[in-house]
C-alpha positions as CSV (number, residue, x, y, z in Angstrom):
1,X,0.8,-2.6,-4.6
2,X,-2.5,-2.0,-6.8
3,X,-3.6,1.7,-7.1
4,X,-7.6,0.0,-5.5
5,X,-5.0,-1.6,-2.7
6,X,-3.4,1.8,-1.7
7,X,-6.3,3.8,-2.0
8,X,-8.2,1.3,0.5
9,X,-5.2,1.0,2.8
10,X,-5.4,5.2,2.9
11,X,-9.3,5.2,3.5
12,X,-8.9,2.3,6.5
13,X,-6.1,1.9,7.9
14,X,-3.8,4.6,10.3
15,X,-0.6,3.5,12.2
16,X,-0.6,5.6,15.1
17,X,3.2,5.8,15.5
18,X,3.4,7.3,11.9
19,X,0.5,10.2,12.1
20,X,1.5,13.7,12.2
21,X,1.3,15.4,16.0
22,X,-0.3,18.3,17.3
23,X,1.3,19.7,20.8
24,X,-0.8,21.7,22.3
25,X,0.4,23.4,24.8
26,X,-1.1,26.4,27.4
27,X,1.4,27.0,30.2
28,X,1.2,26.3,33.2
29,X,-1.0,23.7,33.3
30,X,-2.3,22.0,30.0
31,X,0.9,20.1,27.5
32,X,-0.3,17.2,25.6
33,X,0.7,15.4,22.2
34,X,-2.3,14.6,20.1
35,X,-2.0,12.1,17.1
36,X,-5.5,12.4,15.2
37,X,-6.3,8.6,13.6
38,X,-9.6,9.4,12.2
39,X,-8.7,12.7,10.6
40,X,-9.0,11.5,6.5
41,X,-10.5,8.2,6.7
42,X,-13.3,6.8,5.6
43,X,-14.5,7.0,9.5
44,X,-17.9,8.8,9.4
45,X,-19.1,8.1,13.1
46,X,-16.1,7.6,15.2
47,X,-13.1,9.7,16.0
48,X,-9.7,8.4,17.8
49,X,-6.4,9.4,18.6
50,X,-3.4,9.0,20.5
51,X,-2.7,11.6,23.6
52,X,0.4,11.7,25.5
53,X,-0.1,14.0,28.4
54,X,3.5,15.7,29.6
55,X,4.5,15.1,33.4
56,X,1.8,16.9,35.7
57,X,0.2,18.5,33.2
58,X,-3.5,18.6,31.7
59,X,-5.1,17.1,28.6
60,X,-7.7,19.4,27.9
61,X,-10.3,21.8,29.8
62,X,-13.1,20.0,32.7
63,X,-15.7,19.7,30.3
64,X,-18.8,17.5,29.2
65,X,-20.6,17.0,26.1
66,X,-24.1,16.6,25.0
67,X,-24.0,14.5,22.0
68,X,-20.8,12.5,21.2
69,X,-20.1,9.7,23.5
70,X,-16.5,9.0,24.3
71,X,-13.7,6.2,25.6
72,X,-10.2,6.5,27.1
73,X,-8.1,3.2,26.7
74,X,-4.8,3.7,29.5
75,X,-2.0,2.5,27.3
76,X,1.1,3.7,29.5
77,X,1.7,5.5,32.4
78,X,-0.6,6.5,35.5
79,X,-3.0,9.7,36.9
80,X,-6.0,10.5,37.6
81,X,-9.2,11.2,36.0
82,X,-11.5,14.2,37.4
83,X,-15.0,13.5,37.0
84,X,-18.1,14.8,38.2
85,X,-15.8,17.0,41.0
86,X,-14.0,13.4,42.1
87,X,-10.6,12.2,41.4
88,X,-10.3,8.4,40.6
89,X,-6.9,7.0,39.6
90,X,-6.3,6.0,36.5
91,X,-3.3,3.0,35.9
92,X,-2.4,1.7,31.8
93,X,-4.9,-1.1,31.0
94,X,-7.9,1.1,32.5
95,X,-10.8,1.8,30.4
96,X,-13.0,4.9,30.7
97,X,-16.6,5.1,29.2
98,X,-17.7,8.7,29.4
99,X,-21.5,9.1,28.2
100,X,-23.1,12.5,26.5
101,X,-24.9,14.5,29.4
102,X,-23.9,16.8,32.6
103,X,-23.6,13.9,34.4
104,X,-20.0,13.4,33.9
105,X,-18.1,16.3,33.1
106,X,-14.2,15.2,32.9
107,X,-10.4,15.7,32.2
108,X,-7.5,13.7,32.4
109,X,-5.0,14.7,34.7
110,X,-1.1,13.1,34.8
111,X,-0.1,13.3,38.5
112,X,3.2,11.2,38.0
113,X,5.9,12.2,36.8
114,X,5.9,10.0,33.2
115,X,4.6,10.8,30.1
116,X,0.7,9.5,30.1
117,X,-0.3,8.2,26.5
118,X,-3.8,6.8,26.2
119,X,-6.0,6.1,22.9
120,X,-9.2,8.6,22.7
121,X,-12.4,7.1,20.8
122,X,-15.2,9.7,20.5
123,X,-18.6,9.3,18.3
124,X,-18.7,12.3,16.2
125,X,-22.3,13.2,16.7
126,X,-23.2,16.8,14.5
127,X,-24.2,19.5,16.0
128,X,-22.5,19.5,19.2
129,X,-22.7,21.0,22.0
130,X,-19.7,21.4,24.7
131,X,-19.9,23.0,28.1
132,X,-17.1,23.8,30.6
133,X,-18.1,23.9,33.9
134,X,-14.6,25.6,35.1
135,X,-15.0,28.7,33.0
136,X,-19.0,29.1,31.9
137,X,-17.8,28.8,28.8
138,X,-20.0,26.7,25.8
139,X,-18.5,25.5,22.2
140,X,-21.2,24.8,19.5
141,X,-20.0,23.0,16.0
142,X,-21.3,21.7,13.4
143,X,-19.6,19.7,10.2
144,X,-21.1,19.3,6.6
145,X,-19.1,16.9,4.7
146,X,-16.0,16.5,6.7
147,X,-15.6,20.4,7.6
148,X,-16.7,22.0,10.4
149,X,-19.3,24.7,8.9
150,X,-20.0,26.2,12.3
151,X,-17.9,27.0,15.4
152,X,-18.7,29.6,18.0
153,X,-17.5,29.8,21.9
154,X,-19.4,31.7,23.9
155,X,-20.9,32.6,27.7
156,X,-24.0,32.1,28.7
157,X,-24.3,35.4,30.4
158,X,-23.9,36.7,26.2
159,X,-27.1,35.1,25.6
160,X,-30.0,37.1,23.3
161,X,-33.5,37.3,23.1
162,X,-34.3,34.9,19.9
163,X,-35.8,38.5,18.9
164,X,-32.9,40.2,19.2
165,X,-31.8,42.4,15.5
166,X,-34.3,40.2,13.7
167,X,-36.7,42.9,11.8
């Protein structure tokens, strides 16, 4: 293979059963294995991976963003996805389009007993702005060439003037 050959096949292409995992895991209720497809490429706008959620567990916090945009494709398994305070099952060859906005805050939830694996597809719109309605808690970030630059979690009750310590 030509040196322009593998260095466009490492820029474009990802085979999710070879990418490295992340579990992340916060007993009791969230246990998930995350493959990250995007991470390295030449992607600039779009983010995916593979998530396997363990047997009743959670993906990730109830949560909604204000910028990126995001799709779940149900590869295997079953359970449910909780959004905007409703429960609607969720079976392998479901799709879920999840706009920006308040609208639709959401998780995925496995309620069976088999691993749930689904591909994730996100827009990677900078800044961004993440709130979680279960805890009052808000994530801002934003990336400058590939690395995140700014990343702060934070209550709204910690809120300051836009005076405050300036002189």
């Amino acid at each position: 293979m030509s040196e322009n050959v593998e260095g466009l096949r490492q820029r474009l292409i990802r085979n999710f059963n070879t990418v490295p995992t992340a579990h992340d895991v916060r007993e009791p209720l969230y246990d998930s294995l995350c493959a990250r497809l995007a991470t390295g490429t030449a992607a600039q706008k779009l983010g995916a991976s593979i998530d396997t959620v363990a047997p009743g567990k959670i993906s990730c916090p109830y949560h909604f963003h204000y910028a990126q945009e995001e799709m779940f494709i149900i590869l295997e398994g079953s359970g449910s996805l909780r959004v905007a305070g409703e429960m609607l099952a969720l079976v392998s060859g479901d799709i879920v389009f999840i706009p920006p906005g308040p609208e639709y805050p959401h998780q995925i939830v496995n309620t069976s007993d088999q691993p749930l694996k689904y591909l994730s597809v996100s827009t990677r719109e900078q800044p961004e702005v993440c709130e979680y309605p279960d805890s009052g808690k808000f994530l801002a970030t934003a990336s400058a060439g590939g690395e995140r630059v700014f990343d702060v979690i934070q209550r709204a009750e910690n809120d300051l003037d836009y005076w405050d310590g300036e002189p």
